[in-house]
N, C-alpha and C positions, 0 to 999 in steps of 0.2 A: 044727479051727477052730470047726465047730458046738458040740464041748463048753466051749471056752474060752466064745466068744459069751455059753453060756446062763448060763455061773457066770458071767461077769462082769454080766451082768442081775441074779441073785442077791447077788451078793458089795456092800457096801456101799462107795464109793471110800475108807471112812477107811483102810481095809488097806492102801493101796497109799503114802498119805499118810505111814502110820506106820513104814510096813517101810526096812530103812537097808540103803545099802550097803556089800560085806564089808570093812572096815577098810582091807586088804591090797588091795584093787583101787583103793579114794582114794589108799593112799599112793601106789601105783603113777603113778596118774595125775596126782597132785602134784607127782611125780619128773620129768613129762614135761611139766609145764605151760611151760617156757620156748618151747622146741621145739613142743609142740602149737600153741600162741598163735599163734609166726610161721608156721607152715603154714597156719591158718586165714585169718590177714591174707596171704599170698600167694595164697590161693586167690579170695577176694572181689577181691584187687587183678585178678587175671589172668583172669575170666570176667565180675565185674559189670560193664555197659557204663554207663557214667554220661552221664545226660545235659546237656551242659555249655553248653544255651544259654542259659539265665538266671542264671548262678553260676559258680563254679567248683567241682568236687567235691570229696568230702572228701578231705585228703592221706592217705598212706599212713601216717602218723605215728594218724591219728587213727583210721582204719581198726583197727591193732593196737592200739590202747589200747582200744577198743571190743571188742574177739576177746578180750584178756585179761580186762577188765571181767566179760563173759561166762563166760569158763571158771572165775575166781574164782567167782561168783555161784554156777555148777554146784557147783564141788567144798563151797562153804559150806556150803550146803541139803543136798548128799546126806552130808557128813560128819557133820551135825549135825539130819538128817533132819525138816526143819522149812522153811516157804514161804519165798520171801524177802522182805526187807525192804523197803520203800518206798524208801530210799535208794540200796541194791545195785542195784534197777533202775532209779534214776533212772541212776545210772554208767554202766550199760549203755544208754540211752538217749539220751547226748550225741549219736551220729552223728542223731538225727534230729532235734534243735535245729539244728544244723550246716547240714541238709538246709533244713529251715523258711528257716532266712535268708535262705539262697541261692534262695528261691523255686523250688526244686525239687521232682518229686514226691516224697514219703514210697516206691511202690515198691523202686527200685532200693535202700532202706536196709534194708525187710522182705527184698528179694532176698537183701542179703548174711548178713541173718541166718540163713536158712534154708542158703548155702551155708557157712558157719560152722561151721552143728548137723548139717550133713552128713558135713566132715571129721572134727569132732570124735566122732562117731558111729564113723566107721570106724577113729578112732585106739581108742575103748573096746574095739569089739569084736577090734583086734589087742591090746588089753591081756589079755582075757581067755583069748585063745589058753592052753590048756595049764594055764590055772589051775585050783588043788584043788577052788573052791567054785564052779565055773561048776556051772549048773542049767539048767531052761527057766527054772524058776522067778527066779531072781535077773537071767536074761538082759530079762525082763518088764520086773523091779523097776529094771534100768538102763534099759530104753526109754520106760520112764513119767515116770524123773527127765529125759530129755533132753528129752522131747518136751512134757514140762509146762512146763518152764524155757522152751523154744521159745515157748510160746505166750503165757507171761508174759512175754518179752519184749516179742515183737510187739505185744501190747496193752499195753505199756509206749511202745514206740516209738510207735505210730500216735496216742496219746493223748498224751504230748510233741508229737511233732512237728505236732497240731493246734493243743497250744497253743500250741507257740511261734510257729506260724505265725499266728494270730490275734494274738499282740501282736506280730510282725512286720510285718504288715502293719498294725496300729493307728499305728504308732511310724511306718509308710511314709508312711498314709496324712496321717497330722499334721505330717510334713516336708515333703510333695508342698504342702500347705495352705498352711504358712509359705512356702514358694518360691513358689508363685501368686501368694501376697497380695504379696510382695516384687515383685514385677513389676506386678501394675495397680495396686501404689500408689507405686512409684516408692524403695519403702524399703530398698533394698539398698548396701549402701557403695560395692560394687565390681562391675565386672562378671565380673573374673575368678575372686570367691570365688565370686557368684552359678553361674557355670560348674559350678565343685567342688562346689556344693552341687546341682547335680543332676545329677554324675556318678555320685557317691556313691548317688543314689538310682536310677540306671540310668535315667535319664530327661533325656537329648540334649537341649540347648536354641542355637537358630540364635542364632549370634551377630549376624547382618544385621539380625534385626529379625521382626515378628509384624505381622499384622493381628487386631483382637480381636473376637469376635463374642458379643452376649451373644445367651442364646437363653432363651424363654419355652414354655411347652404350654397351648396354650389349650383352652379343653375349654367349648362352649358359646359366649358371650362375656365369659367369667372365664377367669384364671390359673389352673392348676391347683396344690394345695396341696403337689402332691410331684412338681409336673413336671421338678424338673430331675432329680430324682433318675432318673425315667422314661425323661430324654430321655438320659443318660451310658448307661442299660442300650443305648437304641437305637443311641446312638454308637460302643460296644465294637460291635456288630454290622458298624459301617462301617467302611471302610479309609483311615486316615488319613494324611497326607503325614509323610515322618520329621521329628520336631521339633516336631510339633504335640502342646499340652497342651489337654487338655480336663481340666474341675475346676467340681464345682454348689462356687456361692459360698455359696449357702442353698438351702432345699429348694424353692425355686422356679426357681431360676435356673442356668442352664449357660452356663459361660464357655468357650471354646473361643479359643487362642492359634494362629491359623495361619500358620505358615511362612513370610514373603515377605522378596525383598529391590529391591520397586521398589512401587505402586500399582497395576499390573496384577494384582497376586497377590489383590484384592478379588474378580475377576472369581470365581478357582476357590473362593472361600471362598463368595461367593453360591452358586456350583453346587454344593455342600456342602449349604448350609443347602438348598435345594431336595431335591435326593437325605432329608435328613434329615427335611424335612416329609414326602414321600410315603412313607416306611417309617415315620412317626408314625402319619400318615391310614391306615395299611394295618393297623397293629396294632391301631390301638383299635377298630375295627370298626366296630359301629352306634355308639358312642359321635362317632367322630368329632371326635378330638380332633386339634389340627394344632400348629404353631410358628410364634411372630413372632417374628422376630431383628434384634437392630439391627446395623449393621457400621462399624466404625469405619474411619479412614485409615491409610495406611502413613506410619509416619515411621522414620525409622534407625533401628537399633540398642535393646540392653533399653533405654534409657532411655526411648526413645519408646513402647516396649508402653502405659506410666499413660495417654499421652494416647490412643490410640487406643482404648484401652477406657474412657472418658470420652466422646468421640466417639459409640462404640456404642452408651451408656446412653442418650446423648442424642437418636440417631437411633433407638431402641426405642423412647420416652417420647412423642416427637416423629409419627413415623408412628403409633404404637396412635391416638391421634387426630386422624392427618389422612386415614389409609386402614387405617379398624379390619381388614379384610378383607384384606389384604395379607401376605404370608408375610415378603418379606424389604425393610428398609429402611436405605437406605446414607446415611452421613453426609452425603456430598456431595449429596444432593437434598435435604438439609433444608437445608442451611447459609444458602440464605433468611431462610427462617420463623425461626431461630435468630436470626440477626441484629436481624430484626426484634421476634422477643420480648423482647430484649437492653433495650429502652425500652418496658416496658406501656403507658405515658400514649401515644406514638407509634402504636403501635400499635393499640389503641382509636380513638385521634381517624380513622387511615388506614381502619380498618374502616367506621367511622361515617359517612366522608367519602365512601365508597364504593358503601357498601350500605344510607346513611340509611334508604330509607321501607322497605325489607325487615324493619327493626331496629325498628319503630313499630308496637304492638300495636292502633292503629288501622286499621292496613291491613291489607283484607279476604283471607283465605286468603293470607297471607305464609308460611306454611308452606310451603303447597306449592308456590306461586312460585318459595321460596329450591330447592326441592329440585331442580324444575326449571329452575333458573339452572346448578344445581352438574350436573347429567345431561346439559344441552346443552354446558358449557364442557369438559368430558371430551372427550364425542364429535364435538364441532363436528362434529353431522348429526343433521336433524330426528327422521332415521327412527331411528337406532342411541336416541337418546335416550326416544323413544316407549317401543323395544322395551323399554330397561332398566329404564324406568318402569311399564311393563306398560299404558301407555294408548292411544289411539289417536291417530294421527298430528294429526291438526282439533286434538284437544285442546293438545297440546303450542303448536302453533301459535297458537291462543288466549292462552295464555298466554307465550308469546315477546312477541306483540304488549301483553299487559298489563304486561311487564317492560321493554319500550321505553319507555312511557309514564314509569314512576316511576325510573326507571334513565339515558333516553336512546334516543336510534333509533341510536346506532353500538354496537349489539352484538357487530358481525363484526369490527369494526377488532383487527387483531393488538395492542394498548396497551391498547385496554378490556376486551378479555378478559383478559388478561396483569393488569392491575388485578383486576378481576373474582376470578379465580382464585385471587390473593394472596388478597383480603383474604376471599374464603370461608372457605380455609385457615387463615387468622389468626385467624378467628371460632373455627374448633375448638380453635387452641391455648389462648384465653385464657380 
């Protein structure tokens, strides 16, 4: 073995490239190629374990077209002692397009090749039993044609079945696309193709009906410019309800379809987005980047997905400006302010009507009056309102009392706060 090692150090690879096998051992093995083939195909059928949770495996049909593919390729090259062709090994490389589709690993197809060039192996070295021209030397010359072929294979397969699983998944992910948009925008004929059309893509959708939630990464007090992309990586992380689609509409935005078949099922979709913000806040680190999400309502059936992700957009849009610092904001707490936004002129005048001299660039520190109007109507409590202002108690109270004056002395009444409150809010939307 040391003297082989050191002349093979010596010896240049074309030797081995060029040297042919003896005529009379090809024919031989030509002779048995029918027979070889299906051995080899019962050998991969009967040890490879195929893993059949995302596809189905390859049939056994496909399996021996692949063993033949391969023994042709052998006998080609070693008859005619030259590499093989790009086409011969794409042949030989179907089982891993196969594989690709079925979103299965590429292993189990390298496995069957390997037990393939095994049997075939053992059928060479029973062909040379007893032959004239067996050698060490010619025994080499056939383990270098197998084991070369072997390896051109495999780097035939692995390099297929990357590509094909990249435009597999391209082709997935561009159906997955059209199927979302068909659902928040209501553009589907039917709901029963809709079905078929994400069976086919192995991607289960609740016939009852969704709540929609868009989600944001805010990063600072800006959108992040690839946060949805960011926030789908942190979502693969989490464990989602069967049936739920999540899908970035744009590279800011994550759309997330959950599950429900009544209004209660908003509850679990907020404890979602929660869960989802604190694995955001955890990853980004010192950056400290978080998630506002808006949550639409539940209405029946796909039809009703369009409008609850309408909803959602609206209750995102709606809260970033009425509680910038807020993680999660559900339709039904804006549905107010919506309404009210529904008539600007209305709107304005109630504002106006409300919070006149706050609104009047006359009036002295109306800034921080207003600030502390909106910190007492929150906390309705002098002290919580101090704290959140960072001032001290006398002060706040100082200005309670300046805000009677231009306001009114009924601050406490449950209707003028409740007015109050509105029309602060109103102030931010418009």
């Amino acid at each position: 073995m040391a003297r082989m090692a050191t002349a093979s150090k010596k010896s240049p690879p074309v030797k081995t490239a060029t040297a042919r096998l003896p005529d009379s051992l090809v024919a031989e093995l030509e002779r048995r190629r029918g027979g070889l083939a299906r051995h080899m195909a019962r050998a991969v059928v009967s040890v490879v374990r195929w893993d059949d949770s995302t596809g189905v495996p390859p049939q056994r049909s496909a399996i021996a077209r692949a063993c033949e593919a391969g023994l042709d390729l052998f006998l080609a090259t070693a008859r005619e002692a030259r590499p093989a062709a790009p086409e011969e090994l794409r042949r030989v490389a179907q089982l891993g397009i196969l594989q690709a589709r079925s979103s299965q690993s590429v292993e189990p197809i390298l496995a069957a090749y390997r037990i393939a060039a095994r049997v075939a192996w053992d059928a060479i070295l029973r062909a040379w039993r007893g032959h004239p021209e067996v050698t060490p030397e010619a025994l080499m010359v056939t383990a270098n044609y197998v084991f070369a072929a072997l390896d051109q294979v495999a780097a035939e397969v692995t390099k297929t079945y990357l590509h094909a699983r990249e435009q597999h998944m391209h082709r997935g992910t561009r159906a997955r696309a059209r199927l979302v948009h068909a659902l928040i925008s209501d553009s589907f004929d039917s709901e029963l193709e809709l079905q078929k059309q994400a069976l086919t893509l192995n991607m289960p959708i609740t016939a009852s009906g969704y709540i929609a939630v868009v989600c944001m990464l805010i990063i600072g007090s800006r959108e992040g410019a690839r946060g949805g992309d960011s926030l789908a990586e942190v979502v693969s992380s989490l464990e989602l309800p069967r049936g739920a689609i999540s899908h970035t509409t744009d590279p800011t935005t994550l759309v997330i379809l959950w599950p429900a078949d009544s209004a209660a099922g908003a509850e679990s979709a907020r404890e979602f987005v929660l869960s989802l913000n604190a694995e955001a806040v955890n990853r980004s680190g010192a950056v400290r980047a978080r998630v506002r999400a808006g949550i639409g309502g539940y209405h029946a059936g796909l039809r009703g997905v369009s409008r609850s992700y309408l909803e959602a957009q609206q209750a995102l849009e709606a809260g970033r400006k009425l509680r910038p610092d807020s993680v999660v904001h559900q339709h039904d707490e804006v549905i107010p302010y919506l309404v009210l936004a529904q008539n600007p002129l209305l709107a304005d005048r109630f504002v106006r009507d409300s919070l006149g001299p706050l609104l009047d660039p006359k009036t002295r520190n109306r800034e921080q009056l207003t600030e502390t109007l909106e910190a007492y109507l929150q906390t309705a409590s002098v002290k919580d309102a101090a704290a959140s202002l960072n001032l001290h108690r006398h002060t706040v109270l100082y200005r309670l009392d300046r805000l009677r004056e231009l306001l009114g002395p009924d601050l406490d009444r449950p209707a003028t706060r409740l007015r109050l409150q509105l029309a602060c809010d109103m102030r931010r939307l418009l």
